[in-house]
ROBAVEX-989489 format. One line per 2 residues: for each residue z, y, x of N, C-alpha, C. Coordinates in pm, whole numbers, plus 50000, padded with zeros to 5 digits. Each point is the difference from the previous one (the first is absolute). Layout:
! residues N
Z,Y,X,Z,Y,X,Z,Y,X  ...
! end
This chain:
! residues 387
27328,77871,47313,49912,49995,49883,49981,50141,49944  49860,50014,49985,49998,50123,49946,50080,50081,49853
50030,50105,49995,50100,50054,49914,49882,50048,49837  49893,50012,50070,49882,50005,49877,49949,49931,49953
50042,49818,49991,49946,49904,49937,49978,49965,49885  49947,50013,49947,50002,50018,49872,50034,49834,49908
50087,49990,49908,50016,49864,49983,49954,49917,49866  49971,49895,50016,49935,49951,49896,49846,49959,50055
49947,49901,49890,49839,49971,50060,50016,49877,50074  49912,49993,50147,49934,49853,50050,50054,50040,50144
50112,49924,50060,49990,49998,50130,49922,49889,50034  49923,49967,50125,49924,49920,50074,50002,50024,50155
50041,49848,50054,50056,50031,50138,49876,49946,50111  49945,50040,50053,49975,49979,50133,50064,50031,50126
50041,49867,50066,50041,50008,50129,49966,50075,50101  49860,50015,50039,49955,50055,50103,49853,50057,49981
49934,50035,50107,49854,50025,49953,49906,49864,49956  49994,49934,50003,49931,49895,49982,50020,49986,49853
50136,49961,49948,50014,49965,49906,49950,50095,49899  50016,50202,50054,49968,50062,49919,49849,50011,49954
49960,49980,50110,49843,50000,50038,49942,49903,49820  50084,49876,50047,49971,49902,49929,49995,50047,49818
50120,50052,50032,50059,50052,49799,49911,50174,50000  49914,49987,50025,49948,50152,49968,49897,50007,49901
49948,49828,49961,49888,50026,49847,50160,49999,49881  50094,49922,50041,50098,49975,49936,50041,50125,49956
50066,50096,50089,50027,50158,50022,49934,50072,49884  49861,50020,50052,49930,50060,49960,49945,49966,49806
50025,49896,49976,49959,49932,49862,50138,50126,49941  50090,49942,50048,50166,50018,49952,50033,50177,49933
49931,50064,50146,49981,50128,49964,49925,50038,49882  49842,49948,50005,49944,50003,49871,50031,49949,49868
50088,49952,50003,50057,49933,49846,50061,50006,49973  50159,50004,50070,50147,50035,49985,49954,50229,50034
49919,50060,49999,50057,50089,50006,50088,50111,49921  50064,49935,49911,50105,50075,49885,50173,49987,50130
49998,49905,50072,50074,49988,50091,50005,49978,50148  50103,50017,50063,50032,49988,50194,49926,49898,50066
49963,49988,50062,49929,49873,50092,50090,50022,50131  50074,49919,50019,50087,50048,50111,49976,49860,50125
49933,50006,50121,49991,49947,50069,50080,49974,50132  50090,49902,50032,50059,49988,50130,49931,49955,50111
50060,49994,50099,49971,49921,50115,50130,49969,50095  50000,49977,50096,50096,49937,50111,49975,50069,50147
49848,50067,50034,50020,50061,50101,49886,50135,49983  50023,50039,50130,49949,50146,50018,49841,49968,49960
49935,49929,50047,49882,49996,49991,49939,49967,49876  50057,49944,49941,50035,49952,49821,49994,50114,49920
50071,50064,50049,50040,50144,49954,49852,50078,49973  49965,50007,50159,49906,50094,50014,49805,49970,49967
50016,49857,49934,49905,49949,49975,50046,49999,49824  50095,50029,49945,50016,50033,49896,49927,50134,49955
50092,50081,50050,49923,50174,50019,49856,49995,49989  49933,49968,50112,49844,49981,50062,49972,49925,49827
50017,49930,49973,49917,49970,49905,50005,50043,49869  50145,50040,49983,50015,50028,49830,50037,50155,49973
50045,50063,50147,50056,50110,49973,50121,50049,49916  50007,50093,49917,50085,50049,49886,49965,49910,49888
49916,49899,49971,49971,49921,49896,50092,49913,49969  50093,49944,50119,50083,49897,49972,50176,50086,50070
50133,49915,49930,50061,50088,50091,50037,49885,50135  50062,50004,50123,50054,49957,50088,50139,49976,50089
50021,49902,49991,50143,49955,50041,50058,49916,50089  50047,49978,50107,50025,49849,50020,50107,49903,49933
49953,49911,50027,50073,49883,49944,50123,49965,50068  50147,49982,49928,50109,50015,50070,50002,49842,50088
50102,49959,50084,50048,49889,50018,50044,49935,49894  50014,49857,50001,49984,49956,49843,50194,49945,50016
50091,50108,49988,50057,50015,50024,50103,50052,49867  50064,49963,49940,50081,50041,49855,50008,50123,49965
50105,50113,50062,49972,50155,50024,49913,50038,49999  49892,49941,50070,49895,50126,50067,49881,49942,49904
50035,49886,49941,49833,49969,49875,50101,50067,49892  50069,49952,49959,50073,50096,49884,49984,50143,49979
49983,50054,50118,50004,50134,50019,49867,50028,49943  49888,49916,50068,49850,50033,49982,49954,49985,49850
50047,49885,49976,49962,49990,49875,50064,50113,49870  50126,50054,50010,50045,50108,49917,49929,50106,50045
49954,50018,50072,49897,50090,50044,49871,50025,49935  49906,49869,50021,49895,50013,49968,50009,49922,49842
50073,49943,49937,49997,49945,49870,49896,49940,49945  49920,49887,50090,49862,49973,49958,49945,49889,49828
49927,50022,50019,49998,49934,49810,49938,49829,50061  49931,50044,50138,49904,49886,50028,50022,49999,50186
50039,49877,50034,50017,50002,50176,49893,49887,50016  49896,50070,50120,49922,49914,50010,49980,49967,50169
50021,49858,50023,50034,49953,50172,49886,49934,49985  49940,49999,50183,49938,49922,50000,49980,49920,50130
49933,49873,49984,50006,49923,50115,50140,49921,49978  50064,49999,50128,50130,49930,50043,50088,50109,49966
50072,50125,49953,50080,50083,50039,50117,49974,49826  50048,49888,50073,50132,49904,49909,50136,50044,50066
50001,50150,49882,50149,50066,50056,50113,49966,49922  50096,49878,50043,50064,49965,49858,50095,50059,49886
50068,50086,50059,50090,50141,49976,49894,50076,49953  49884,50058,50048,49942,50107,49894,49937,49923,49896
49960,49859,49991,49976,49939,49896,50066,50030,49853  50143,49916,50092,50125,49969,49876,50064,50128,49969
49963,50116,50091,50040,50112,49905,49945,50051,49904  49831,50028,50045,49890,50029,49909,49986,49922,49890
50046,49878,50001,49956,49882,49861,50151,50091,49925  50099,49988,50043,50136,50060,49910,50016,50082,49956
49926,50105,50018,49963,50139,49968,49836,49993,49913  49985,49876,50026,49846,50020,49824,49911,50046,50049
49967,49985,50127,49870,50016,50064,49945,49875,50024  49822,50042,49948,49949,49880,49982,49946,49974,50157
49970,49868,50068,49991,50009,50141,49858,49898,49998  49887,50036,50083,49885,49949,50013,49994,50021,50138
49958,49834,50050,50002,49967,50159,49820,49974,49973  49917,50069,50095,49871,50034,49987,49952,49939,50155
49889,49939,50013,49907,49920,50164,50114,49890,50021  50078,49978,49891,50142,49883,50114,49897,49888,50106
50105,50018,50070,49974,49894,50142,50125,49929,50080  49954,49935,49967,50121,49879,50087,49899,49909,50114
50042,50009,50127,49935,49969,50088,50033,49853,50057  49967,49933,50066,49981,49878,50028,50142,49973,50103
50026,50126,50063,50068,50037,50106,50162,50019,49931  49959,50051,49917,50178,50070,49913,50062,49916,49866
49859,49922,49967,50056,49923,49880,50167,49915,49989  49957,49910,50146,50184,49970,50036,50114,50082,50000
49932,50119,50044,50133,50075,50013,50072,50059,49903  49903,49980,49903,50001,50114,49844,50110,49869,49940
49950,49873,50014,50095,49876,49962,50149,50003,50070  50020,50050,50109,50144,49964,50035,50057,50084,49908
49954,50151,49967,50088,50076,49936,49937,50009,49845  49982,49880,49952,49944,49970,49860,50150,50086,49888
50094,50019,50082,50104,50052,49871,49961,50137,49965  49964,50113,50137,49958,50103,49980,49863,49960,49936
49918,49955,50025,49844,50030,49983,49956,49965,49872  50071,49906,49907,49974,49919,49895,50023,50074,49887
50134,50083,50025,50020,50089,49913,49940,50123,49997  49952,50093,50106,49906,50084,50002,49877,49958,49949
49981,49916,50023,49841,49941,49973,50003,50027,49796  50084,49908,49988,50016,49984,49850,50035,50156,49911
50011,50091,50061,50055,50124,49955,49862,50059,49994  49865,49959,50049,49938,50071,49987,49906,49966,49877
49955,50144,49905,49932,49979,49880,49892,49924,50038  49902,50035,50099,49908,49923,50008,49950,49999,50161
49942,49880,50045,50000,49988,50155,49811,49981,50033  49911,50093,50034,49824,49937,49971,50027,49946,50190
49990,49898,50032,49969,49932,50110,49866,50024,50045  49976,50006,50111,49870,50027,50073,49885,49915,49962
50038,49827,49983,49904,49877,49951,50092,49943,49997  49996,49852,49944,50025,49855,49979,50112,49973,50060
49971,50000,50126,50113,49970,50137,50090,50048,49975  49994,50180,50008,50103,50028,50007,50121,50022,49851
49897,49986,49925,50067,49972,49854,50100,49897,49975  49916,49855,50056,50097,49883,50012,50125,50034,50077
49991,50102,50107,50133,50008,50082,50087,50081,49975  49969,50078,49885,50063,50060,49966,50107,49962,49868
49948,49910,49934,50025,49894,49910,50079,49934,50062  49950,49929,50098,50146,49916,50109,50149,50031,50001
49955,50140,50026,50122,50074,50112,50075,50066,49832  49951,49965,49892,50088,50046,49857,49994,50127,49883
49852,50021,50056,49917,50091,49895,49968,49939,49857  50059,50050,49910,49944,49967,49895,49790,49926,49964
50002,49927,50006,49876,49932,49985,49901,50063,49877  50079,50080,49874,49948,50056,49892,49968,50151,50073
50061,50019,50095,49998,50140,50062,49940,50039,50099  49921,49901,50079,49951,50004,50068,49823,49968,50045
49944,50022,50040,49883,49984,49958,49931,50056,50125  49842,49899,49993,49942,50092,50128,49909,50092,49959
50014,50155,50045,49956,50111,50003,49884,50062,50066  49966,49911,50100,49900,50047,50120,50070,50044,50084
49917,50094,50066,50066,50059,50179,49940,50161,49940  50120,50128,49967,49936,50059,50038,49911,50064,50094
49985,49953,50114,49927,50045,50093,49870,49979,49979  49920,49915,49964,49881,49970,49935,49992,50136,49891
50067,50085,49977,49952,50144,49918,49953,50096,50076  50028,50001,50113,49946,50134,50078,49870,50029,49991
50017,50109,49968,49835,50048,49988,49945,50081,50108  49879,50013,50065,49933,49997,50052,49990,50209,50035
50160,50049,50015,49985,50152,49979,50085,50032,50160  49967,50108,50006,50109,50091,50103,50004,50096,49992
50093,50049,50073,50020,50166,49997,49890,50070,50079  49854,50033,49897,49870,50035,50051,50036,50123,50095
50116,50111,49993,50032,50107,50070,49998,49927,50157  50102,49887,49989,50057,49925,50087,49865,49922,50102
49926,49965,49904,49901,49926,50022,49887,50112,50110  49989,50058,49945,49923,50136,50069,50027,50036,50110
50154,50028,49998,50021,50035,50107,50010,49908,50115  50011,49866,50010,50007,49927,50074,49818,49971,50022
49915,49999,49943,49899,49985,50046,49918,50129,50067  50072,50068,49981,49924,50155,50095,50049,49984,50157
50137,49917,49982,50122,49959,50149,49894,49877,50097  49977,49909,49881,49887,49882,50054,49879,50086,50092
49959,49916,50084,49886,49989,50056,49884,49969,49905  49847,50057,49963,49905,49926,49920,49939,49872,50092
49941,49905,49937,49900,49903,50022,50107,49964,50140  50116,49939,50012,50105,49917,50093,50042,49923,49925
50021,49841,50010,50066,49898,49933,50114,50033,50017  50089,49976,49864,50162,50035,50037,50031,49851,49949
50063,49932,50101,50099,49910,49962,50131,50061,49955  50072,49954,49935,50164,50034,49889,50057,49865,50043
50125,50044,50098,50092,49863,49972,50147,50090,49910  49981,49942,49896,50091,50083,49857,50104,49909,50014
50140,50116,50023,50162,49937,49957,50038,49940,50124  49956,50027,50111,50045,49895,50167,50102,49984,49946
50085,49868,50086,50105,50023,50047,50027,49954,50148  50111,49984,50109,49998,49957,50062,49928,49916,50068
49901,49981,50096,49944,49857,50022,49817,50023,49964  50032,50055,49887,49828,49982,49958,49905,50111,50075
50072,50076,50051,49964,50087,50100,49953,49950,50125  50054,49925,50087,49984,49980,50099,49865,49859,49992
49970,49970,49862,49905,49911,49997,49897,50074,49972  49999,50067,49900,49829,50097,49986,49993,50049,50107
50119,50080,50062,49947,50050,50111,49884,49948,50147  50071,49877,49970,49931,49876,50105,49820,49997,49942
50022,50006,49857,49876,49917,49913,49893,50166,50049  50091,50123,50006,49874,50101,49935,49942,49998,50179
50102,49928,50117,49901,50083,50099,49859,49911,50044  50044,49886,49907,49872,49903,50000,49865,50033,49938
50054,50061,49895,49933,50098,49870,49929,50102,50030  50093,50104,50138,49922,50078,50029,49867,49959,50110
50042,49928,50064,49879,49965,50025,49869,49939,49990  49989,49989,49875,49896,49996,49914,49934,50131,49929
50107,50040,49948,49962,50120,49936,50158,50126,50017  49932,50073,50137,50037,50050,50080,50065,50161,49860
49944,50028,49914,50050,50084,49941,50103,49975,49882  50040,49893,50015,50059,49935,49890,50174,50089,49983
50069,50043,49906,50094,50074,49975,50087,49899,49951  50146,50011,50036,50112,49905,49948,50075,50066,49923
50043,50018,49883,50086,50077,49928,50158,49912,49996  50085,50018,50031,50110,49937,50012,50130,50071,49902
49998,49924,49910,50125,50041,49872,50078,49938,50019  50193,50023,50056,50065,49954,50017,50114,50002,49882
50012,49852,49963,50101,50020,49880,50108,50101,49990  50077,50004,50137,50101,50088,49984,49993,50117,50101
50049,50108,49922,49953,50123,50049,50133,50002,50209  50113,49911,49994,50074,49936,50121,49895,50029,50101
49931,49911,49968,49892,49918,50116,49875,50104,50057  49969,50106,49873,49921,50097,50080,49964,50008,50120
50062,50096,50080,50072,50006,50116,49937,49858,50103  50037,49935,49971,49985,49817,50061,49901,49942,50038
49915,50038,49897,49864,49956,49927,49916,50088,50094  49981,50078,50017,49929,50132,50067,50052,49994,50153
50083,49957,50055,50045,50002,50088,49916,49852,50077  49992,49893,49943,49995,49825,49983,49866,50049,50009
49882,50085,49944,49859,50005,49993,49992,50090,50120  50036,50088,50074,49960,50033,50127,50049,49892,50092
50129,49940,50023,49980,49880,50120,49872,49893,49982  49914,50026,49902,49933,49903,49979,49850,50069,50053
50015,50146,50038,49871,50072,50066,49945,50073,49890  50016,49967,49884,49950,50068,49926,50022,50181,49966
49879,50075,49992,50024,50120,49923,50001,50024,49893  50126,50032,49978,50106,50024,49864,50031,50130,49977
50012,49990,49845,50009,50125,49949,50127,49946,49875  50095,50125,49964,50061,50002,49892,49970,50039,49865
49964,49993,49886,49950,50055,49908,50118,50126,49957  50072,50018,50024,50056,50124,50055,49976,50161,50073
49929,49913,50074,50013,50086,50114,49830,50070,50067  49912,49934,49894,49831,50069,49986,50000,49997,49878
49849,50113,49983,49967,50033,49899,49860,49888,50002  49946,49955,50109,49916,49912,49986,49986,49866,50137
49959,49928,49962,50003,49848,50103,49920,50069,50096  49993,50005,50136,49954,49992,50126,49856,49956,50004
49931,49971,50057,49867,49945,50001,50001,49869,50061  50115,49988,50150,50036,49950,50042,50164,49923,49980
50045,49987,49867,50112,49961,49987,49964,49865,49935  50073,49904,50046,50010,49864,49961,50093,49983,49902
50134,50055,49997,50081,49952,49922,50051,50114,49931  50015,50016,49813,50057,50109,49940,50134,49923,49971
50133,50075,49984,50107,49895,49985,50077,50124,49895  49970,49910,49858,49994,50107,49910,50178,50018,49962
50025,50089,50069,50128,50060,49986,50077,50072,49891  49946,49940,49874,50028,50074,49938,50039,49937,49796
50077,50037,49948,50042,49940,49850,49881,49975,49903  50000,49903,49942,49965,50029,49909,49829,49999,49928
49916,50018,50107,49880,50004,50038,49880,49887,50004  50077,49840,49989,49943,49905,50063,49864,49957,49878
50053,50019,49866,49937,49957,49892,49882,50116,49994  49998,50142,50062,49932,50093,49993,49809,49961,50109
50090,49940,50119,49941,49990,50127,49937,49846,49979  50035,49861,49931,49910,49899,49943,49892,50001,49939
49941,50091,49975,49803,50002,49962,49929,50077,50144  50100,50033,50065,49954,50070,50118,49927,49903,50094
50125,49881,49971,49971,49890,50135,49873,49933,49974  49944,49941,50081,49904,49886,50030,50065,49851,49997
50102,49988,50055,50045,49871,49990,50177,50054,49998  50082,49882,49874,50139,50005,50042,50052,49914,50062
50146,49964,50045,50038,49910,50045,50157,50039,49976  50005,49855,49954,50182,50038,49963,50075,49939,50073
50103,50136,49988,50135,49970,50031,50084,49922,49993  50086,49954,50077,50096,49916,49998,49966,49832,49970
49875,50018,50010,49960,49837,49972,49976,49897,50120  50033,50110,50124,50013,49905,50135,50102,49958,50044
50113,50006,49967,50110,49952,50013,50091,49924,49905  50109,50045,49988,50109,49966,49852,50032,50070,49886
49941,50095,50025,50018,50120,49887,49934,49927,49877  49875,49964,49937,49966,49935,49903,49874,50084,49969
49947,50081,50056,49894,50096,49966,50047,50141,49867  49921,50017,49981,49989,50135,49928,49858,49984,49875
50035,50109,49929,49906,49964,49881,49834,50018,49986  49905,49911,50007,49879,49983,50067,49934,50033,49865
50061,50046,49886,49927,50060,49855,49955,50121,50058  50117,50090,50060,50000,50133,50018,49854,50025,50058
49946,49940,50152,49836,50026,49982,49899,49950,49966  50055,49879,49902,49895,49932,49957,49948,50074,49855
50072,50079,49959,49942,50106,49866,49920,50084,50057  49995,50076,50118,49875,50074,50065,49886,49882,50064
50008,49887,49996,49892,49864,50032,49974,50042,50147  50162,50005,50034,49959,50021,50208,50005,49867,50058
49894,49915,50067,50037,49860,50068,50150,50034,50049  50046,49870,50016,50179,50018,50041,50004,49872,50050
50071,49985,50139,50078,49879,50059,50122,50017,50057  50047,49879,49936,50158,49938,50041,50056,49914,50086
50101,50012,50010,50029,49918,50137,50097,49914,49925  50015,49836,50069,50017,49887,49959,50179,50003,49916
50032,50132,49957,50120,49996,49909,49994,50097,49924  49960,49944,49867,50008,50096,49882,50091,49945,49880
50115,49918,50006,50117,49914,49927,50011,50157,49913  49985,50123,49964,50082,50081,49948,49930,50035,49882
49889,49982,50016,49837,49983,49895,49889,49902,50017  50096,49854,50009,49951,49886,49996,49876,49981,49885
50037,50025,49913,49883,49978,49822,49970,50087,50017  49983,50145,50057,49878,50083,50007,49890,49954,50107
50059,49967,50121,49979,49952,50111,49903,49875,49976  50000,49956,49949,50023,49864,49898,49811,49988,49941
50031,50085,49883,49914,50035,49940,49828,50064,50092  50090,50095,50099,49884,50074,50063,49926,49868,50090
50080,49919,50068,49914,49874,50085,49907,49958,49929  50033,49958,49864,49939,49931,49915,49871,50065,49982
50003,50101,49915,49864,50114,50028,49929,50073,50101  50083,49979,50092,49916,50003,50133,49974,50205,49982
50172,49990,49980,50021,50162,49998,50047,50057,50143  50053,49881,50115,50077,50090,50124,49970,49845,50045
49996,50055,50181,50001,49914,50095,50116,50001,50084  50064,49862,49944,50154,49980,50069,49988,49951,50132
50091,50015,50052,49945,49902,50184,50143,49898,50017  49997,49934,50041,50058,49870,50003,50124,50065,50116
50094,49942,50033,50133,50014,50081,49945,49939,50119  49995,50112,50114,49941,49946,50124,50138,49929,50074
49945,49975,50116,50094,49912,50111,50087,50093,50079  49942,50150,50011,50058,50132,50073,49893,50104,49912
50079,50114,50048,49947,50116,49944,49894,50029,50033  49916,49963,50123,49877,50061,50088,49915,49901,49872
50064,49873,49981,49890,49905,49885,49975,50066,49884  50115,50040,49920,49969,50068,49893,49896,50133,50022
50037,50080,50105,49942,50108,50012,49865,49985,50026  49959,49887,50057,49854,49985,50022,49937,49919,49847
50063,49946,49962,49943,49947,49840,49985,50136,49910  50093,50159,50036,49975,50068,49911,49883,50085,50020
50006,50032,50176,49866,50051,50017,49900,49949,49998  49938,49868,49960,49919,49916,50005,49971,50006,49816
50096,50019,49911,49941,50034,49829,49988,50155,50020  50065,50068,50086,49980,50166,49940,49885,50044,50058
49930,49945,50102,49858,50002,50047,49921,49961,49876  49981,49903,49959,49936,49969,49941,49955,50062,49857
50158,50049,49952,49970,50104,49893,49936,50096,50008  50051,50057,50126,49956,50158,50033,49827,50010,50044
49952,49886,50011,49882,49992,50043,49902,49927,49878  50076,49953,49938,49895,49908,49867,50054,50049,49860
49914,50149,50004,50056,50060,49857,49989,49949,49863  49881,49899,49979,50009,49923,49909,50083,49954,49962
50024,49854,50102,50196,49946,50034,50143,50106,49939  50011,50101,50051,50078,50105,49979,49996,50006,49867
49912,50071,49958,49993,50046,49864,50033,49878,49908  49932,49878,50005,50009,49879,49929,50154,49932,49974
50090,50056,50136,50144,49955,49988,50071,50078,49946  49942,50138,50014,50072,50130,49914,49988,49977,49839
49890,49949,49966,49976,49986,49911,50042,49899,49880  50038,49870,50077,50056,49904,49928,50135,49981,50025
50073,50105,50089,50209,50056,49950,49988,50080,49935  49894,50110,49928,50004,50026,49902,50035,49980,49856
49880,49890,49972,49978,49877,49907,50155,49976,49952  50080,49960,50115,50089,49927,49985,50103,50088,49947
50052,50089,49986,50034,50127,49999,49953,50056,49853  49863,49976,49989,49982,49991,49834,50021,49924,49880
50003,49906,50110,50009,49848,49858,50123,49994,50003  50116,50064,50039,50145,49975,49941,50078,50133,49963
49946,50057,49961,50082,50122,49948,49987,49998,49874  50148,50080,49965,50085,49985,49903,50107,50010,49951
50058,49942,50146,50195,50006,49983,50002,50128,49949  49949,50105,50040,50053,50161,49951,50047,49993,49873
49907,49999,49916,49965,49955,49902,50096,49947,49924  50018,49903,49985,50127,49912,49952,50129,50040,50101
50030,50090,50064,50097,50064,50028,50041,50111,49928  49925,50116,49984,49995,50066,49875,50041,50003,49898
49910,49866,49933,49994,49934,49861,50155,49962,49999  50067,49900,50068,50185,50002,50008,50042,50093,49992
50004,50081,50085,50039,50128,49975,50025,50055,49928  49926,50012,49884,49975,50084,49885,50025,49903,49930
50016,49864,49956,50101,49944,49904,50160,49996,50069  50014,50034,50103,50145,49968,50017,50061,50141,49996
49937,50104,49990,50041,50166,49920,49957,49999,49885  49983,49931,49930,50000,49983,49854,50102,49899,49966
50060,49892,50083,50058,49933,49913,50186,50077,49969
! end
């Protein structure tokens, strides 16, 4: 932990990039209103870290978050001495709870989510969870659902309440430096498909889908964002057995004329390179992973399709069917099925710009009509450093 932390003020934890991604209108409000004091932000891994930096710079300070471990949260917390700890999602550390409540820090659990998948499990160990739960000043639940389950599992019912999703706040910005430079790297007038956040698996299905793709529209560009920076390497390797000419975003200053696949190698970048694309397609929604967050390009109004598992942003997921914001594809019989159901909608986008624009347009919508949580995150905030 750094030796220049300055103590006192608002810690707020994000796990990883996603989550930070997620808390950055949150971030950013926090800075503007609390600035008489520290904004001290954690995370859990490197990339967390470095998507901290990338976005806030010297504005916020940075730390990771210990193991939730007696010593080593004790330690953190005499450290950073926060007035206000703010978690979000699932990250129910019961030791840094019950230390932080004992020490007169007020504690705000912000997006809570309890999943369909973990709810049981949160019940076997109802002795830990009931009492953490109850320690916290105030809990804003994502919606309804997850409010009730949180209530279940022994949250105060006066304390709890549904908040929205911050993710429905993202606004519609990037790092224009960032932005620039990746479109000088682009090819002009080439469709770029974006499969954003791979993981395992979803690779070897677009891959199937784009060589169908290319032969239709023979100039068509694949941009491939792999969740974890591991897999690099993998990913790039997996797109030449497949014939394709590949490039690292590394390793040119611009796409080939003749390159099929960019396999963007690189941190941090993905939210920069989403107004770039023509069509997205997310990650992790072809397998078990649960997908990835389909707000992130639906605030630039990029058409976006998913593959038949998105359990992780079910009610966003949810919402967008309904408005006829993203085209989901159903769980094929084998992978060659799915892969031909995806090149069979990403044709169609890429060729019926009306269509395109019209689906970009109404995950937008959706994206507008629920923001807020920030908002009333804040607003807590600033009565629970006053009280």
């Amino acid at each position: 932990m750094p030796n220049s932390l300055k103590a006192g003020g608002i810690v707020i934890h994000g796990a990883s990039v996603g989550e930070v991604i997620a808390l950055k209108p949150l971030i950013e409000s926090c800075i503007a209103k609390f600035s008489d004091m520290p904004i001290t932000v954690t995370t859990f891994t490197p990339t967390g870290s470095e998507q901290v930096t990338r976005l806030f710079g010297d504005r916020v300070q940075h730390c990771y978050l210990p193991l939730d471990i007696m010593p080593c949260t004790a330690s953190f917390l005499s450290k950073t001495k926060p007035k206000v700890l703010v978690i979000m999602e699932t990250e129910l550390w019961p030791n840094l709870v019950a230390q932080a409540h004992k020490r007169g820090t007020k504690l705000l659990l912000v997006n809570g989510r309890i999943s369909d998948k973990s709810i049981n499990s949160y019940q076997k160990f109802s002795a830990l969870v009931k009492p953490c739960l109850q320690r916290f000043d105030h809990i804003f639940a994502q919606n309804q659902e997850n409010q009730e389950r949180f209530i279940t599992l022994g949250a105060d019912a006066e304390r709890c309440t549904n908040g929205g999703n911050l993710k429905f706040d993202l606004s519609a910005t990037s790092d224009e430096t960032k932005q620039a430079e990746l479109a000088a790297i682009l090819p002009e007038n080439r469709p770029v498909i974006m499969l954003a956040s791979s993981h395992q698996g979803d690779e070897e299905i677009i891959f199937q889908a784009f060589t169908e793709i290319l032969v239709n529209i023979p100039d068509a560009l694949l941009a491939v964002v792999p969740r974890h920076p591991e897999r690099f390497d993998t990913v790039f390797q997996l797109s030449k057995e497949h014939d394709f000419t590949t490039q690292r975003r590394s390793e040119a200053l611009s796409v080939g004329e003749q390159t099929n696949v960019w396999v963007m190698d690189s941190l941090g970048e993905m939210m920069a390179a989403f107004p770039l694309a023509d069509l997205v397609v997310m990650g992790g929604s072809f397998s078990t992973i649960g997908g990835h967050n389909p707000l992130e390009p639906a605030v630039f109004k990029r058409p976006i399709i998913t593959g038949s598992d998105m359990s992780n942003f079910s009610e966003i997921h949810q919402q967008l069917l309904i408005k006829q914001g993203v085209v989901s594809l159903t769980s094929g019989s084998s992978n060659t099925a799915v892969a031909d159901q995806l090149a069979e909608r990403a044709l169609k986008l890429l060729t019926d710009i009306e269509y395109a624009k019209q689906l970009g347009d109404n995950a937008y919508q959706v994206v507008a009509s629920h923001k807020g949580a920030t908002q009333r995150s804040v607003d807590t905030i600033s009565e629970l450093l006053n009280q």
